[in-house]
N, CA and C atoms as a LAMMPS dump frame, in Angstrom:
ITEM: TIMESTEP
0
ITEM: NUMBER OF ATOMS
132
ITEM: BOX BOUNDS ff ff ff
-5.0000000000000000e+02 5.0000000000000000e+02
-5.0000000000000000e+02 5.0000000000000000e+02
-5.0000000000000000e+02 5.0000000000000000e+02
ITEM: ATOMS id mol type element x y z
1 1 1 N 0.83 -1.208 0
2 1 2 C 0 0 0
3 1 3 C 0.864 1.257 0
4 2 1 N 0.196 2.284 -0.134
5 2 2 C 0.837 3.48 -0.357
6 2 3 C 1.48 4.102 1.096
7 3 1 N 0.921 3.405 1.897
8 3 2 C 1.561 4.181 3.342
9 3 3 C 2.513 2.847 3.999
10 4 1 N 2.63 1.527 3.56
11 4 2 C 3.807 0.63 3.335
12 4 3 C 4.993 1.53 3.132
13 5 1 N 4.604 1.792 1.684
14 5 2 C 5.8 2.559 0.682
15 5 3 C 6.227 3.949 1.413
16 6 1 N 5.819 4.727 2.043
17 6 2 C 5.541 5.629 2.291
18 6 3 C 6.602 5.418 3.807
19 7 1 N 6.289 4.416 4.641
20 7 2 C 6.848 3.815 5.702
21 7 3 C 8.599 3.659 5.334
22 8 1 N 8.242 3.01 4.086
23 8 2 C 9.625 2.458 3.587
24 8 3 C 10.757 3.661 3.387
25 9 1 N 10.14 4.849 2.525
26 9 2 C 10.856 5.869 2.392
27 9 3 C 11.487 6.831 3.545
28 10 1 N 10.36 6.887 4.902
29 10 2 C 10.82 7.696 5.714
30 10 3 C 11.926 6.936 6.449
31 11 1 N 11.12 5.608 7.228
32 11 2 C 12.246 4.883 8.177
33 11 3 C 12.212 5.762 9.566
34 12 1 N 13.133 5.465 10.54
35 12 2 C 13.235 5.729 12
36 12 3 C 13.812 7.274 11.624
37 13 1 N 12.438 8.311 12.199
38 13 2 C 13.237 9.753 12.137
39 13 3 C 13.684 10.849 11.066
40 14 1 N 13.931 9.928 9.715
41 14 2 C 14.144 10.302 8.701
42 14 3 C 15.425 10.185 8.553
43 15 1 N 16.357 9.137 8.561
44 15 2 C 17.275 8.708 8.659
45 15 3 C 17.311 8.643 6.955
46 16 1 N 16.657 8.158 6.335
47 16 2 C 16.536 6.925 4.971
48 16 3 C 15.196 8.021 4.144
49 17 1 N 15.315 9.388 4.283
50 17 2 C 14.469 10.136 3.698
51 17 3 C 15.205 10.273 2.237
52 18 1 N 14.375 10.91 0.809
53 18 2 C 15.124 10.674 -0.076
54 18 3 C 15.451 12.009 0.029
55 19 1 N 16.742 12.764 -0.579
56 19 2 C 17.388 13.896 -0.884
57 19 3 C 16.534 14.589 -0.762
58 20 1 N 15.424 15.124 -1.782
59 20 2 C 15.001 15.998 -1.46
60 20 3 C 13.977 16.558 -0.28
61 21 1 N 13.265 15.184 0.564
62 21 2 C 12.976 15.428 1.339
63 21 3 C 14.025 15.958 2.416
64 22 1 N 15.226 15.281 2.458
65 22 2 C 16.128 15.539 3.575
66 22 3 C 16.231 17.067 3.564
67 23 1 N 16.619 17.592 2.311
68 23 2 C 17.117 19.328 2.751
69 23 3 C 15.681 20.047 2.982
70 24 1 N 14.16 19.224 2.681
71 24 2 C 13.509 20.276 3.351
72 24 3 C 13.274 19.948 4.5
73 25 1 N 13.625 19.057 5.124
74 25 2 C 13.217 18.979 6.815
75 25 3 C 14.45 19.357 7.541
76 26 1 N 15.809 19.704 6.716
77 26 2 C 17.052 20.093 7.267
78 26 3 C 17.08 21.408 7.337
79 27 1 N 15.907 22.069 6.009
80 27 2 C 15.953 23.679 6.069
81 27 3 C 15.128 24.016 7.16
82 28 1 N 13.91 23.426 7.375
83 28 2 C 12.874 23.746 8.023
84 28 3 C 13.591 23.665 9.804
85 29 1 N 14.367 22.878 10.083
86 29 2 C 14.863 22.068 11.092
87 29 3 C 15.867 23.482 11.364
88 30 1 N 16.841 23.903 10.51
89 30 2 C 17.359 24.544 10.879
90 30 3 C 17.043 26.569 11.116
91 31 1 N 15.791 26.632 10.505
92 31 2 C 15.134 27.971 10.556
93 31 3 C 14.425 27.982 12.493
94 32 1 N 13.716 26.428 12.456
95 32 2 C 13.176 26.675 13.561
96 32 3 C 14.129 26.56 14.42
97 33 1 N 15.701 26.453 14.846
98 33 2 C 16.834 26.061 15.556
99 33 3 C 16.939 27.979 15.722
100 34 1 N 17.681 28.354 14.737
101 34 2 C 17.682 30.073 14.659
102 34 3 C 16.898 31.097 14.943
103 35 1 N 15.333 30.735 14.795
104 35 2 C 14.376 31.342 15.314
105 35 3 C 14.14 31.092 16.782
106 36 1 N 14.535 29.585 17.214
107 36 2 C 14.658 29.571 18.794
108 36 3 C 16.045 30.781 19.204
109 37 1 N 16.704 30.235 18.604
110 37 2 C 18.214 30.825 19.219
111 37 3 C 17.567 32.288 19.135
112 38 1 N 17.372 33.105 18.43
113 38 2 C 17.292 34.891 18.237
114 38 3 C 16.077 34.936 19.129
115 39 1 N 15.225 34.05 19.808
116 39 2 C 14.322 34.414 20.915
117 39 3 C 15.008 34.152 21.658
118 40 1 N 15.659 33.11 22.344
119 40 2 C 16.662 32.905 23.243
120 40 3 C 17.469 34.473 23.888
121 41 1 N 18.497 34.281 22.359
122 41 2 C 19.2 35.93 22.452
123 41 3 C 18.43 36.829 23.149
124 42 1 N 17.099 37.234 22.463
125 42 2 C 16.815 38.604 22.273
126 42 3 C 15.938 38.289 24.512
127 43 1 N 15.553 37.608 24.725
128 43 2 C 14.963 37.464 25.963
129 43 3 C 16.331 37.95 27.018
130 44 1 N 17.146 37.017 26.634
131 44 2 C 18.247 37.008 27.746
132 44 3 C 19.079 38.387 27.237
């Protein structure tokens, strides 16, 4: 089934994601990292 396949592609975490998924959960991953950090900053 499509969510088998779907299973197959992600894997534990996104370890086994294909390329292009990887850089958008690496971009997304790393905007929300920087947007913590500059609230972080800007509080303290």
């Amino acid at each position: 089934t499509y969510f088998e396949h779907n299973r197959a592609g992600i894997s534990v975490f996104g370890l086994m994601l294909d390329r292009s998924s990887l850089h958008t959960v690496f971009g997304i991953e790393l905007s929300l990292v920087l947007w913590i950090l500059g609230k972080t900053v800007g509080i303290s």
